[in-house]
N, C-alpha and C positions, 0 to 999 in steps of 0.2 A: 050924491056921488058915492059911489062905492071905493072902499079903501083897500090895496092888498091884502091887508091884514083880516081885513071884513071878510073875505072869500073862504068859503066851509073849504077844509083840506081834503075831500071826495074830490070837490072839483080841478085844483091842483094835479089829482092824481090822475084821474081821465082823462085830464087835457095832456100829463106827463105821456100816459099809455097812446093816445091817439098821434100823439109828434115824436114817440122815442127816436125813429131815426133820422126825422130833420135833428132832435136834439143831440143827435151823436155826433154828425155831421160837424155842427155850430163848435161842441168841444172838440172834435179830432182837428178843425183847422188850426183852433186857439192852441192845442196841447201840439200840433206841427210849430208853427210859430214861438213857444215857448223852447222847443228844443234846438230849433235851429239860432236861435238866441241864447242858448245855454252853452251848445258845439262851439258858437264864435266866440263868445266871452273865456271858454275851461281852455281852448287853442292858444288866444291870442294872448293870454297872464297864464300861459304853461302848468295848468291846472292848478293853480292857488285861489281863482276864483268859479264859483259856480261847481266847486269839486263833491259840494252835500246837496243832498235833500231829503228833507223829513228827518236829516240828523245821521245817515248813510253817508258813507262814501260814494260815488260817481266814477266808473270807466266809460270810454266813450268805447264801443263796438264796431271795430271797420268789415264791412263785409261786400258782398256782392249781387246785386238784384239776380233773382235766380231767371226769372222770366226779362230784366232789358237791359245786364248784364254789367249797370250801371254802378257805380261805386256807391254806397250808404254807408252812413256813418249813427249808429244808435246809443244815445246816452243811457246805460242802466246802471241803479245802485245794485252793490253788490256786499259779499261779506267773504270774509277771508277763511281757509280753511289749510293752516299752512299754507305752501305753497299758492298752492289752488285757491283760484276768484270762483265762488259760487253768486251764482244769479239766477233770478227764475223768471220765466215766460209765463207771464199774466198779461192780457187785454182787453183790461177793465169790466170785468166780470162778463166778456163775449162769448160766443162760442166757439170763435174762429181761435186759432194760436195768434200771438203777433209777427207781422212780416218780418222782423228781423230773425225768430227761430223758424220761419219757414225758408229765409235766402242760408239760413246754415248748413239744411239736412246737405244738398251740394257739395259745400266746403266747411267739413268741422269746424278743421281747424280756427276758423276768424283770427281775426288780430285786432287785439288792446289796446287802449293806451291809458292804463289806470293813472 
């Protein structure tokens, strides 16, 4: 019997390259599900809990589905600059932006709830 650990790392890597986007998939559900558990927990204890991650601060981002016009609500860390919350639109090293800076170009403005 062959043991994971037994498996040369070549193989690892072409079976990563042949499934990259079933494997995107499998994480974007998990990392949906993590947020949507993260929105209900920072709400519901008034942001005292779930307000870090990775040691950042946490604002939840309210915005507007540009295409179904739909209300979203996106949790990003941010950092403070004065007044001003800076934050930056990564998704997860894709090519695409993430949806929540694409429902922005619309309505700058958005609304926070650090």
């Amino acid at each position: 019997m062959i043991l994971l650990h037994q498996v040369q790392w070549w193989v690892w890597y072409e079976w990563i390259i042949l499934y990259k986007e079933e494997i995107y998939m499998v994480f974007d559900r998990l990392f949906k599900l993590f947020m949507s558990l993260q929105i209900f927990i920072f709400r519901r204890t008034q942001g005292k809990a779930m307000s870090c991650m990775r040691g950042m601060p946490v604002l939840l981002l309210n915005n507007v589905g540009r295409k179904t016009g739909q209300p979203r609500t996106t949790p990003l860390m941010y950092i403070r600059d004065g007044d001003d919350y800076v934050i930056t639109a990564s998704n997860s090293d894709r090519d695409k932006h993430p949806a929540w800076f694409r429902n922005q170009d619309p309505n700058p403005k958005g609304l926070g709830d650090p």
